[in-house]
N, C-alpha and C positions, 0 to 999 in steps of 0.2 A: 264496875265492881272489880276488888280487887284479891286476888288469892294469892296465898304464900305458902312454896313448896321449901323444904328441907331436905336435902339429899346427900350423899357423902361418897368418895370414892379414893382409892389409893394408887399411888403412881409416883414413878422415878422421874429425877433430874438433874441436871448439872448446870449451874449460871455459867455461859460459858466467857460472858463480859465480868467476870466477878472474882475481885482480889480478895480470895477468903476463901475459909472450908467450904461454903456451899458449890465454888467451883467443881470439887468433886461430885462425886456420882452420892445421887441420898434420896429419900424420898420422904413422901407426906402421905397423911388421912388426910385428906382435902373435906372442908364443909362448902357446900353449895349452895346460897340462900337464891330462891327466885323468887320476886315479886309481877304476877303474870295479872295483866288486864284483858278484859271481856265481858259479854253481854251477861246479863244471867236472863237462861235459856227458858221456855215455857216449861220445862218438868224442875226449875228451881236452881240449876245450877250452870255454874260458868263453864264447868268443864264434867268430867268423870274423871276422881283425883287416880283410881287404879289408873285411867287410859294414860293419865297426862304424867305423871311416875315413869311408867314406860318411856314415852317419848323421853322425858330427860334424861335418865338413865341410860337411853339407847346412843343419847349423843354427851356422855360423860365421859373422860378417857380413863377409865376404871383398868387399871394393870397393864395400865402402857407409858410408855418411855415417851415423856412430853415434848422431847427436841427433836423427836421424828417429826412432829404437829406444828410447834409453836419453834421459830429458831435460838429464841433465848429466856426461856418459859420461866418469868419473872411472874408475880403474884398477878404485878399489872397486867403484861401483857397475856397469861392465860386468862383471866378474865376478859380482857376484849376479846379476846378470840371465840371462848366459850358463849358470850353475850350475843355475837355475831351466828354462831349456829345455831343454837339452840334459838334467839332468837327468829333464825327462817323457819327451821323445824315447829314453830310454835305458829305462826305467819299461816304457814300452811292450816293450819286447826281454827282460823279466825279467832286466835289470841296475839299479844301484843307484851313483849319482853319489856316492862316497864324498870326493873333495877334488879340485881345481878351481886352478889358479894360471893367473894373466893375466899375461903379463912384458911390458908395454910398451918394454922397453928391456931391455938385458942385466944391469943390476944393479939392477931393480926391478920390482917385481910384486905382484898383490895373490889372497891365499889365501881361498878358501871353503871350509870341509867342512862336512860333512852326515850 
């Protein structure tokens, strides 16, 4: 079975490979799409969406400065980065990070599966 969480967070960056304004320092509301695979459980469900909220949230970088994290926190590669913990942190709960999209903006975003 498959569940789709929505999640959103804000944070600073600079492309530091990038001839253009984004080089400087600027930030986003970042949208979060997860698409999370798992069993559904004998009381009906795949997860507990309050519990699994948390988790993502807890591994979101919500008001931090993304080239502490990520060395050149492109749309692409904070997605793979993000796909990669959230999906152990989810590993851990016997789910499975099946697709992953980063919307930096409303009409652009960048997709992982797995």
């Amino acid at each position: 079975m498959f569940i789709k969480l929505i999640r959103s967070f804000s944070s600073a960056h600079r492309l530091p490979h990038y001839d253009g304004p984004c080089h400087q320092l600027h930030g986003h509301t970042w949208k979060a799409v997860f698409v999370i695979e798992g069993p559904v459980r004998p009381d009906g469900m795949v997860c507990d969406f309050k519990v699994i909220k948390k988790l993502l949230d807890d591994n979101l970088p919500d008001h931090q400065f993304l080239n502490d994290q990520v060395e050149n926190p492109t749309a692409e590669n904070l997605a793979q980065f993000l796909f990669q913990k959230t999906g152990a942190a989810l590993a851990q709960q016997g789910l499975k990070l099946k697709t992953l999209e980063i919307w930096e903006s409303d009409n652009a975003a960048a997709i992982v599966e797995g």
